[in-house]
C-alpha positions as CSV (number, residue, x, y, z in Angstrom):
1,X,38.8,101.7,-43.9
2,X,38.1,98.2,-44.8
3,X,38.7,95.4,-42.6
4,X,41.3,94.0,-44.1
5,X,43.2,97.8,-44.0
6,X,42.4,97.7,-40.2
7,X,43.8,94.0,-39.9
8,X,47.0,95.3,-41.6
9,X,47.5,98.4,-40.1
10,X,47.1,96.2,-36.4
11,X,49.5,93.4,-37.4
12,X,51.5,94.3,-40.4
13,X,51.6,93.7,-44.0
14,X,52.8,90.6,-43.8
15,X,50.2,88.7,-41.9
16,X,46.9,88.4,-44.5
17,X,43.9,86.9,-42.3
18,X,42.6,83.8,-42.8
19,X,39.8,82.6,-45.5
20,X,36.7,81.5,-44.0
21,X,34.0,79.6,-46.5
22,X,30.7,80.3,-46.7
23,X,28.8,77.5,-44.0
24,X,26.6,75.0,-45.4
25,X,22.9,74.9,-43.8
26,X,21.5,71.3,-42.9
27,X,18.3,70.5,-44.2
28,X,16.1,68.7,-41.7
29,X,14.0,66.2,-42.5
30,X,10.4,66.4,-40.4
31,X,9.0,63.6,-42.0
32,X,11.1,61.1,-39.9
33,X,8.8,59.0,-37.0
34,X,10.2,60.1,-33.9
35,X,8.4,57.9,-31.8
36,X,10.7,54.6,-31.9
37,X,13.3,56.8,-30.9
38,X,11.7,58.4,-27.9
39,X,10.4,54.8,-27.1
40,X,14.1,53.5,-27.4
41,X,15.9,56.3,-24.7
42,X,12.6,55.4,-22.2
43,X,13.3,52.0,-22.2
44,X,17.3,52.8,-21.8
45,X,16.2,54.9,-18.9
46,X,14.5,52.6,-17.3
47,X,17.0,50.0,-17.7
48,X,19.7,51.8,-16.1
49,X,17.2,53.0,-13.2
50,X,17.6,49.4,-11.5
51,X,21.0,48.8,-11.3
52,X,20.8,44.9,-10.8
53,X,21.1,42.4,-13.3
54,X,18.6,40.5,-14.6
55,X,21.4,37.3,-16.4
56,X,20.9,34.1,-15.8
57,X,22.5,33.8,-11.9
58,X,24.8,30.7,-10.1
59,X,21.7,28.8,-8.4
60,X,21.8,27.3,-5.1
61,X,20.9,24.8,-3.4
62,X,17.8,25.5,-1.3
63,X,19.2,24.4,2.6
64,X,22.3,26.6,1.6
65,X,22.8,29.0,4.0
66,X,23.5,32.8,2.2
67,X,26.1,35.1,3.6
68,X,27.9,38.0,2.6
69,X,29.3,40.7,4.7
70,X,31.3,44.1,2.5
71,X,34.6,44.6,4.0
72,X,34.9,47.3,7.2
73,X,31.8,45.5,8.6
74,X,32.5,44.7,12.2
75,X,32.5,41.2,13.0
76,X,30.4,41.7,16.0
77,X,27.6,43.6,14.0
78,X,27.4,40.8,11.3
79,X,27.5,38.0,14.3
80,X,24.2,40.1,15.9
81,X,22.9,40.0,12.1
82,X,23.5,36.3,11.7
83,X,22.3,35.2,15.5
84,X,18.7,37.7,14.1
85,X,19.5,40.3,17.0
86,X,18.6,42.9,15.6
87,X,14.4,44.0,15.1
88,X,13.8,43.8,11.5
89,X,12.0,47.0,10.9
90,X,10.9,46.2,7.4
91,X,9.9,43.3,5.8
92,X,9.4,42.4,2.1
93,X,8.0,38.8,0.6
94,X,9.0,37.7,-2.6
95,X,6.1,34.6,-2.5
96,X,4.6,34.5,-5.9
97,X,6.6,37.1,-8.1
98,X,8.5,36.0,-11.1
99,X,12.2,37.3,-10.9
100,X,11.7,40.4,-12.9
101,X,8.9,41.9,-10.5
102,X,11.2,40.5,-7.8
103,X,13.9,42.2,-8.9
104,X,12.6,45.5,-9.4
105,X,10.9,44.9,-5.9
106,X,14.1,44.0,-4.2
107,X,15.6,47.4,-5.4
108,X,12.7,49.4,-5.0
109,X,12.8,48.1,-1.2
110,X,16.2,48.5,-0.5
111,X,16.0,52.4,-1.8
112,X,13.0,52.9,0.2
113,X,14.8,50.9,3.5
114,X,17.8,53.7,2.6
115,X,15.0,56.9,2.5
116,X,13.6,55.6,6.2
117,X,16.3,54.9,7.9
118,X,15.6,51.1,8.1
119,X,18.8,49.5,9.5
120,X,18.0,45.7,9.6
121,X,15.1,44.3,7.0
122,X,13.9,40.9,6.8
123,X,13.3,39.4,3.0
124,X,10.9,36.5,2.7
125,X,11.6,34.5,-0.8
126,X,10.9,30.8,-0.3
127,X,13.0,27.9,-0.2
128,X,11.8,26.9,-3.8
129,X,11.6,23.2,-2.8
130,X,9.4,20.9,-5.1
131,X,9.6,23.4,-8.0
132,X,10.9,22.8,-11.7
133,X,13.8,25.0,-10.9
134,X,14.5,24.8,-6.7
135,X,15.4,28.0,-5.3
136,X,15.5,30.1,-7.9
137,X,14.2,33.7,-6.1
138,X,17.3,32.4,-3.1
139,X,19.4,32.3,-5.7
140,X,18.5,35.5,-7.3
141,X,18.7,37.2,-3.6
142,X,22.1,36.1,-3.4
143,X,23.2,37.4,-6.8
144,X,21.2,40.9,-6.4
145,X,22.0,41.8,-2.6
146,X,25.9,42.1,-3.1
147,X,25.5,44.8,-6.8
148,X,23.5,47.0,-4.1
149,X,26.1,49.8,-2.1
150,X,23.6,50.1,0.1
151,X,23.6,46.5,1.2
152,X,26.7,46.3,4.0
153,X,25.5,42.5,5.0
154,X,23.5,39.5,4.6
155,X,22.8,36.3,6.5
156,X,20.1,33.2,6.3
157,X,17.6,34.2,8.9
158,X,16.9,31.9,11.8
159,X,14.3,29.2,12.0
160,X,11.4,31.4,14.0
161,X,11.9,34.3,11.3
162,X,11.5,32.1,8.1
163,X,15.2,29.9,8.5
164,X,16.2,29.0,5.0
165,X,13.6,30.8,3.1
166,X,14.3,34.0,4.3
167,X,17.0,36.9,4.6
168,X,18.3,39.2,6.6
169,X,19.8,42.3,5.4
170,X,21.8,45.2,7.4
171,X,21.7,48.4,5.4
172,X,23.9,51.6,5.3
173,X,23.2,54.3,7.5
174,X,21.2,56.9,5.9
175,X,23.3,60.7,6.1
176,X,20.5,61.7,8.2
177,X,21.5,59.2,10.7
178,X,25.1,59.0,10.1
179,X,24.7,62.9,11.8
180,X,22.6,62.2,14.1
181,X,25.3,59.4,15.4
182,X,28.3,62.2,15.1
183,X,26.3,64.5,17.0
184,X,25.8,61.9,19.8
185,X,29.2,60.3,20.0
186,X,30.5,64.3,20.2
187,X,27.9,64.4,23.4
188,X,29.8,62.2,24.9
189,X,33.0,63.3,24.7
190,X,32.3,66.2,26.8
C-alpha cells in the first residue's frame, strides 16, 4: 500500500492530499567580509548598554539650583536630601572629563551605587564659570539623573559639600535592602 491508498482508505476518496514542491536550497556566499557587520551589532550593543542620551541638553545657568524629586518620594526624605542630612557614602567628580566619559561615568556610578547599597551619593561637576560654554557638565547632570530608574531624587548640595558645583543624589533601595527593611519593620510589629 502506497501512501496515497493509506491516505484514502483513512479519509475517503474524496479528499486527495495536498501537493508539496520540491524546496529550493540557498546558496551561501562565504566570500562576504563579515567583519563590518560584527563591528556594527558591537557598537549597537554598546550603545544601548548606557541608557542616557548623549543630544545636545537644555543648559543652565551655573548659580541655578537643580532639583528633581520622582513622584511617591516623601517630602520629608527629599527636605533631609536638600538640607545634605544624609552621609554621602559615595562620591564621584566629574572635574576634567568631556561629556561622553562623563556620561558613561555617571551611569557606571549610579549602577555600581545600586550593587552596594549606596543610598545618598554626592556628584562633584563644577560650576563651569569662565568657560566657552558655562556649566555645561551641570547641565548634562540635570538632563542624565532624571532617564536613570534608579535615581528617586536630586538636589544642589550645600555650600560646605561643593554648593553649586555639586549634587546630591538619593538612590533606590537595592532588593537586598528593600528585605532587609521588611524583615525589620515585621520585628517590630511583634
Amino acid at each position: 500500500m502506497n501512501d496515497d491508498d493509506a491516505f484514502s482508505s483513512l479519509l475517503g476518496d474524496d479528499v486527495t492530499p495536498l501537493k508539496v514542491e520540491p524546496r529550493v536550497e540557498l546558496k551561501r556566499n562565504d566570500n562576504v567580509d563579515k567583519q563590518p557587520r560584527r563591528q556594527a551589532a558591537q557598537e549597537q550593543v554598546e550603545n544601548t548598554a548606557d541608557p542616557l542620551a548623549s543630544e545636545p541638553v537644555e543648559m543652565v545657568d551655573p548659580l541655578d539650583v537643580l532639583s528633581f524629586m520622582r513622584p511617591g518620594v516623601q517630602h520629608g526624605v527629599f527636605r533631609n536630601l536638600r538640607l545634605g542630612k544624609y552621609a554621602s557614602d559615595a562620591r564621584l567628580d566629574l572635574h576634567r572629563m568631556t561629556v561622553d566619559e562623563a556620561r558613561r561615568e555617571v551611569y557606571q556610578f549610579i549602577r555600581d551605587c545600586l550593587a552596594n547599597d549606596v543610598r545618598a551619593a554626592l556628584i562633584t561637576h563644577g560650576k563651569g564659570e569662565g568657560r566657552a560654554q558655562p556649566a555645561l557638565l551641570k547641565s548634562c547632570i540635570a538632563y542624565w539623573l532624571p532617564q536613570l530608574d534608579e535615581v528617586l531624587a536630586f538636589h544642589t548640595a550645600l555650600k560646605q559639600h561643593g554648593g553649586y558645583g555639586a549634587t546630591y543624589v538619593l538612590i533606590r533601595k537595592s532588593e537586598l535592602k528593600k528585605q532587609k527593611t521588611r524583615e525589620q519593620h515585621t520585628k517590630k510589629l511583634y
